[in-house]
C-alpha positions, 0 to 999 in steps of 0.5 A: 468900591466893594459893598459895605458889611456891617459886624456888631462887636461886644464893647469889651475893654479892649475896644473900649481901651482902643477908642480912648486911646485912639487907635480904632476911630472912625476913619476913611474907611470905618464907621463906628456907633453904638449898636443898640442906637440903630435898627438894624444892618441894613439902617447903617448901610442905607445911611452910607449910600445916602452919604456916598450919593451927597459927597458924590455931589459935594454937597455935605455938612461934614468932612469925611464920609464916615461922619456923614454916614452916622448925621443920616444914621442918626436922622439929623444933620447936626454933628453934636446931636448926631454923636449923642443919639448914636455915638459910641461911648464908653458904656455902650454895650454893642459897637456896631461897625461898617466898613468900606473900600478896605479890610479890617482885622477884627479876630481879637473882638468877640462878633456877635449876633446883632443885638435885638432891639427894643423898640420902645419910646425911648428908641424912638425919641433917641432917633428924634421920631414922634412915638405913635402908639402902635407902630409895626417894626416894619412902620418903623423901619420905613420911617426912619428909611424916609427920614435918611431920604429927607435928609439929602433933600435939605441941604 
C-alpha cells in the first residue's frame, strides 16, 4: 500500500453537493472530515496507521477502515461521538481528505493550504482533552498523539 496523503479542499457547494448526494463518501480508499477539527496532516495519517495496525488484528469496533481511521482522529472509540467531533458537515469550512491504496481526481476542488488552527478551549473540548492553561501546540500535539495510542490498548 502506498502512504497516505492528506489534501485539505475548500468546502465548496460542489463538495458540499456531492456528499449529500452520495457520491464522494468515505470509502475503501477515503477518508473525509472536517479540517478545522483536526490538528494537522500528520494527526490524520497517525490515526490511519493506528487503524491499520487494530484491523491488522481484527480487533476493531468499526466496519471499514476509514471509519476506524476517523474513531482514533476523534480520540474516541464510539462512532456517533466520533462523527460529531470531527465529521464533515454541511458547514464545514475546510475538508480535510486522506487517501490510501488508490488515486483520487481532485482538479474540480480548490487545495489549499492546511487551515491554521485555533488552538483554543473550544478545540481542545471538541477532542474530549482536559483544557490546561498554557499548553505549547507541541503539548498539544503529543497529547492527542497519546490519546490515539491509548486507544488500541482498549479494545
Amino acid at each position: 500500500m502506498e502512504p497516505p496523503k492528506v489534501y485539505f479542499l475548500k468546502n465548496e457547494m460542489k463538495l458540499k453537493k456531492e456528499i449529500l448526494d452520495k457520491k464522494i463518501l468515505p470509502g475503501k480508499a477515503l477518508v473525509m472530515v472536517d479540517g478545522e477539527k483536526i490538528y494537522s496532516s500528520e494527526h490524520l495519517i497517525i490515526a490511519f496507521h493506528h487503524a491499520c495496525r487494530r484491523w491488522s488484528k481484527g480487533a476493531t469496533k468499526s466496519s471499514s477502515l476509514s471509519m476506524e481511521t476517523i474513531l482514533f482522529a476523534s480520540l474516541t472509540l464510539q462512532i456517533d461521538v466520533a462523527v460529531r467531533r470531527i465529521g464533515l458537515h454541511e458547514n464545514s469550512r475546510f475538508a480535510a481528505l486522506l487517501v490510501y491504496d488508490t488515486t483520487c481526481d481532485l482538479s474540480g476542488y480548490t487545495i489549499i493550504e492546511p487551515p491554521e488552527i485555533t488552538l483554543n478551549e473550544s478545540f481542545l473540548n471538541n477532542l474530549g482533552l482536559d483544557t490546561q492553561a498554557g499548553m505549547e501546540k507541541d503539548q498539544i500535539r503529543n497529547t492527542i498523539i497519546e490519546r490515539m495510542a491509548l486507544l488500541n490498548l482498549l479494545q
